[in-house]
Structures are given as structure tokens and as C-alpha cells.
N, C-alpha and C positions, 0 to 999 in steps of 0.2 A: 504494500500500500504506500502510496507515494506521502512524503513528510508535507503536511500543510497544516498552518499555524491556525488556529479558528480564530484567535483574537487578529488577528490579521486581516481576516475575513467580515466580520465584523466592525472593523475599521473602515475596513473600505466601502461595504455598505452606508455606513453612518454618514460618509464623509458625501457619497452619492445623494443621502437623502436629505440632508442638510445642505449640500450644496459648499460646503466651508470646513475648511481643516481647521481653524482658531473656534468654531463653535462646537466639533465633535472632542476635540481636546477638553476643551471645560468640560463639556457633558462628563466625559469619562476620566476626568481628573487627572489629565497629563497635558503635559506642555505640546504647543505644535509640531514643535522641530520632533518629537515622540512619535505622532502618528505620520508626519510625514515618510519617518524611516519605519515603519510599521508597512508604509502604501510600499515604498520602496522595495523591500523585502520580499513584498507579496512578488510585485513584477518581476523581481530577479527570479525568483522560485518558478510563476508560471511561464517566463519570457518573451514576456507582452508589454506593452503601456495598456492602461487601465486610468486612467485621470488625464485628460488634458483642464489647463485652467484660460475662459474664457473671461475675458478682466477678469472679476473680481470672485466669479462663479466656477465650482471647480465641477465637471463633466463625464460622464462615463465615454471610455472611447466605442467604436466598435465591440474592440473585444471584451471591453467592462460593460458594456451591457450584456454582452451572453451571461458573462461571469455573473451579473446582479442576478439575471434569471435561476442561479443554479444557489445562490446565497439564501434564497427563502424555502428548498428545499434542503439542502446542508442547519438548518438553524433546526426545522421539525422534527429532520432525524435527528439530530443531536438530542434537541425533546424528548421526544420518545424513546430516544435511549437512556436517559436520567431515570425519567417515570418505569419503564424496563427495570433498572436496575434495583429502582427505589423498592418495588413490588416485591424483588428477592431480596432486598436488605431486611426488609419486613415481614418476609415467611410468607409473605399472600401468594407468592405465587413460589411454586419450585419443583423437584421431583424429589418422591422418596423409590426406593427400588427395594422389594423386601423376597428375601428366600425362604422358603420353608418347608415341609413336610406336607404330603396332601391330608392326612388325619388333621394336624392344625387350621391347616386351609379352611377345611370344610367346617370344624367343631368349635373354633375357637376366633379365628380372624374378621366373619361377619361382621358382629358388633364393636369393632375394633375401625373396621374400614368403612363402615357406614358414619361412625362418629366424624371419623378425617375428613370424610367429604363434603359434608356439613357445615365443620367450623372452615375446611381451607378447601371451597370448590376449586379453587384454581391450581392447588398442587396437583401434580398426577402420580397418582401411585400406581406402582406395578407390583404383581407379587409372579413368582417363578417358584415352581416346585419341585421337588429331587429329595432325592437321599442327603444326610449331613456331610458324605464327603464332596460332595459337589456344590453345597450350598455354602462350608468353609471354602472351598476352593474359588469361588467366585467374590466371597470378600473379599481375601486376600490379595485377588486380584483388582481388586475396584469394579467389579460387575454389576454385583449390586452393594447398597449399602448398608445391610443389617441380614442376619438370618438370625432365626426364630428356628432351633434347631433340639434334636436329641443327644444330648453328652453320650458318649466323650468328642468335644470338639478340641484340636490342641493348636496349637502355630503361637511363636517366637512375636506376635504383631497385631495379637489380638488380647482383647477385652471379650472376656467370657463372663458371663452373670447367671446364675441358675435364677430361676425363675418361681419353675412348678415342677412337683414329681405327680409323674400319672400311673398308677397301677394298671398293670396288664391282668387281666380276666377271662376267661372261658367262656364260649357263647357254645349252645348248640339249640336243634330247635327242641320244644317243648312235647316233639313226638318220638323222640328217639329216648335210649335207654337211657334209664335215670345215670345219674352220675355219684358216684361214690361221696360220702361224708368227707374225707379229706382229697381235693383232686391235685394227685402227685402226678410229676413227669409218667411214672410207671403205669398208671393209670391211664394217663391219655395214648402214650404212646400202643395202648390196645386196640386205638378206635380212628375210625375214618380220621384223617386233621387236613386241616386244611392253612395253607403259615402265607405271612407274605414272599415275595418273591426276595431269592439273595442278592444283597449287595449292600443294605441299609442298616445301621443301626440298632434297628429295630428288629428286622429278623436277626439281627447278633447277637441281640442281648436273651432274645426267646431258646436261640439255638445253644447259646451259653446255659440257658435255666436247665435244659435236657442233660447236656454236658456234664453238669456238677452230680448230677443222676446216673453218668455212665450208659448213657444214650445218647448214638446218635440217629436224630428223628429221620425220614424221610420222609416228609408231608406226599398225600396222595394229590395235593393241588401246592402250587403257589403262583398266585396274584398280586398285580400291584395293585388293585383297587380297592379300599377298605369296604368301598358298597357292595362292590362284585363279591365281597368274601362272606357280607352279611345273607346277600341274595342265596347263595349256594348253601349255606349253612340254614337258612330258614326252609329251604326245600328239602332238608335231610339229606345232605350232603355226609356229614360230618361236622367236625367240633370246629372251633378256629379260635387263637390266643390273638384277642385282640387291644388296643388301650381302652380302660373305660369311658375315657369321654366320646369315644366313636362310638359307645352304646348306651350312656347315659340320658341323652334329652332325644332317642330315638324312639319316635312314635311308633316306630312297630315290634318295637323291646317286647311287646305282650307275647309274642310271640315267642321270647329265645327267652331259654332257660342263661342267668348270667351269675358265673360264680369266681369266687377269690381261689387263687392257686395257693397249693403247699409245696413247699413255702411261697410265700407271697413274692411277689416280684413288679419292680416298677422300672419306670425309664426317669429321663430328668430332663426336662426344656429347658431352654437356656437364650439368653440373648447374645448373640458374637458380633462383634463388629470390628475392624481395625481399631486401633489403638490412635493412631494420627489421622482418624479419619474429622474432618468437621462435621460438625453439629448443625444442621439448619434448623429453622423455627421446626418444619416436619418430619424431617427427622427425627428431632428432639421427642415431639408431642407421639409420633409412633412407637418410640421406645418405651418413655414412660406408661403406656398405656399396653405395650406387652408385659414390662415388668409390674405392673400392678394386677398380672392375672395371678399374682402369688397371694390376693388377697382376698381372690373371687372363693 
């Protein structure tokens, strides 16, 4: 982009619309011989004459007229880029970018992202969803700027905050064989199951629980979708371990039998973010209002 001065430009203007160097100097409180070399300046930069002086009246040339033509849109845009700026100094306007888990998505971000939109219609938020090593792996990168993830999250450059622990539970439907008083690894690993798909957090920590039992599972199904896994298991599919808030405020819980494992077993949410990441107003307000689900 080519170097031009705007007070410069504005000079030159003032001096066109006035007609007189000794009256735009008072206006803007500098001496003549100041905006003279201000007109000057300009000319050397564009390589033009832009002023000739008729007695006593100073004139746009030729070429200062195109120039005045193109000085009332240089002034607007400048405008609007103040008030632009002004809007994200201010949080009314900006982008948040949040990552997270599709159980969260679905069970817990609603009321979260309906709030945001409300108080700052004009930020745009995005949410993107994956497993936690892809959801740290894109902070880290500056991809997005917050996940809302399952520990263990780790990296050298992050801000990790635990949030919430969600206990994992047994669903199956309410037509299939009752379920034992204590429901252990050994117990389920008897019966149809149904687990998420590998790669996540979430099936690690499930596939760990088997583990400490000296089992390893082989589920007859696995899905990424937490609804695909409700659907299947509500047809008498089989069992499925899944978090309780993906079965807690579900209307059709009447249905599935929903019980605590032995031993009991949870995961833990977390807020991660870079460590020298900034904070904008939405930002901000999205965080605080994830880390206040530790209080729901």
C-alpha cells in the first residue's frame, strides 16, 4: 500500500475549501508556512501540482480536482474504519470460535449460545466438534479459541481449568434382561454393548474402566453418535456406557433403564485455551459462562 499522509490530505482539502492557506492554518492551529509544506509534500508524494494560487484565491489544479473527488471518499472510509474498530474495542462486534465434544454440543452449549446471541448479536460464534485431541490441537494452533473438552488435555501453552465431572452410566432398554444389583465390567461384558467409536477420550476412559477388570471389551457396535447409540439401545440392541447428561433431560429416558456402574466412573470437562491467547469482550463472556456450568 502506497505511504500517504491523511493529514496531508486533509490539508489540502481544507485549503481547496477555504480557498486560503492563512485561514486553514488558524482553523487547525499551525502557522502557514506548516500547511504550505504539508501541500508540498503531498505533491512530491503524488507528482503532481494540486494548488495553483489565482491573486489572492488558492485553486484546485486539474489534477486537484480529481484528487478532491477521491478526499470525500478517503475521509468515510477512514470513518468507518474508526467506528469498525470502535465496535471490537467494545466487544459488540467480534468472533469467538469454540471446540468441543458432540455430547457437550448437544447437552450443554444450547443455553450457553442462545445467551451470546442475545446480549452480542453481532459476534459470530462458531462451534466445531471432535474428539479432545483435535480440539487441543487446534488451540494450540490458533484455530479456534477455546475448547470445552474431556481431560486429560496437556500442552506446554495452555490454560486448563476443570470445570465439571460427568459420571458415565449404563442405558439399556427397559425390555431387555434386568440388570444385576451391582453393574460391574464382568457383568456387562456378558451382554450385547454397544461403546463409542475409538479415538476419543471418552471411549479411553470407558475402555480403561474394562481394563482395571482385566477385560478387554469388544463392543458389538461402535458409533460416533451419542443419539445413534440411544436409538439402537432403545430398540434392544444392547447396553451402551454412556455420560449422564446425554441421558439426563432426555424425554425419552422413560424408556431406558439408566444405572451407576461398579465402580463408579466419570470423565472431567475442562476449559483449555492458550495461555497468551487475548481475551475479547466474547471470549471472555463465553468462558465465564462455561466455567460457571460447575455450578449448574
Amino acid at each position: 500500500m502506497s505511504r500517504l499522509n491523511l493529514d496531508h490530505l486533509r490539508a489540502f482539502a481544507e485549503v481547496i475549501e477555504r480557498g486560503s492557506f492563512s485561514a486553514v492554518a488558524e482553523r487547525m492551529n499551525l502557522t502557514q508556512p506548516a500547511i504550505s509544506q504539508q501541500i508540498r509534500q503531498l505533491e512530491r508524494r503524488l507528482g503532481v501540482r494540486l494548488i495553483e494560487r489565482l491573486g489572492r484565491r488558492a485553486s484546485p489544479t486539474a489534477a486537484g480536482s480529481d484528487l478532491l473527488a477521491h478526499c470525500s471518499h478517503v475521509e468515510t472510509a477512514v470513518a468507518a474504519l474508526f467506528d469498525d474498530m470502535a465496535r471490537h474495542a467494545t466487544g459488540e462486534v467480534g468472533r469467538v470460535r469454540l471446540g468441543t465434544g458432540a455430547t457437550a454440543c448437544i447437552y450443554l452449549l444450547p443455553p450457553i449460545l442462545r445467551d451470546l446471541r442475545q446480549r452480542f448479536p453481532l459476534v459470530e460464534v462458531t462451534v466445531s466438534t471432535g474428539n479432545t485431541a483435535d480440539m487441543v490441537k487446534a488451540v494450540q494452533d490458533n484455530r479456534i479459541d477455546v475448547g470445552f473438552v474431556t481431560l486429560p488435555a496437556v500442552g506446554r501453552m495452555l490454560d486448563v481449568t476443570r470445570v465439571l465431572d460427568d459420571e458415565f452410566v449404563v442405558i439399556q432398554s427397559a425390555e431387555a434382561p434386568a440388570l444385576p444389583a451391582r453393574v460391574t465390567a464382568a457383568a456387562l461384558a456378558r451382554r450385547p454393548m454397544l461403546l463409542y467409536e475409538p479415538g476419543g477420550n471418552t471411549r479411553r476412559i470407558v475402555d480403561n474402566w474394562f481394563a482395571r477388570s482385566g477385560l478387554d471389551l469388544k463392543p458389538d457396535m461402535a458409533l460416533g453418535s451419542v443419539e445413534a447409540i440411544k436409538e439402537l439401545v432403545g430398540a434392544g440392541l444392547g447396553a451402551a456406557i454412556l455420560p449422564r447428561l446425554s441421558v439426563q433431560k432426555d424425554s425419552g429416558s422413560e424408556s431406558l433403564v439408566i444405572r451407576s456402574l461398579s465402580p463408579r466412573l466419570h470423565r472431567t470437562l475442562a476449559v483449555v485455551m492458550r495461555l497468551d491467547k487475548p481475551r475479547s469482550l466474547g471470549l471472555r463472556e463465553m468462558v465465564t459462562a462455561l466455567k460457571a456450568l460447575s455450578k449448574d
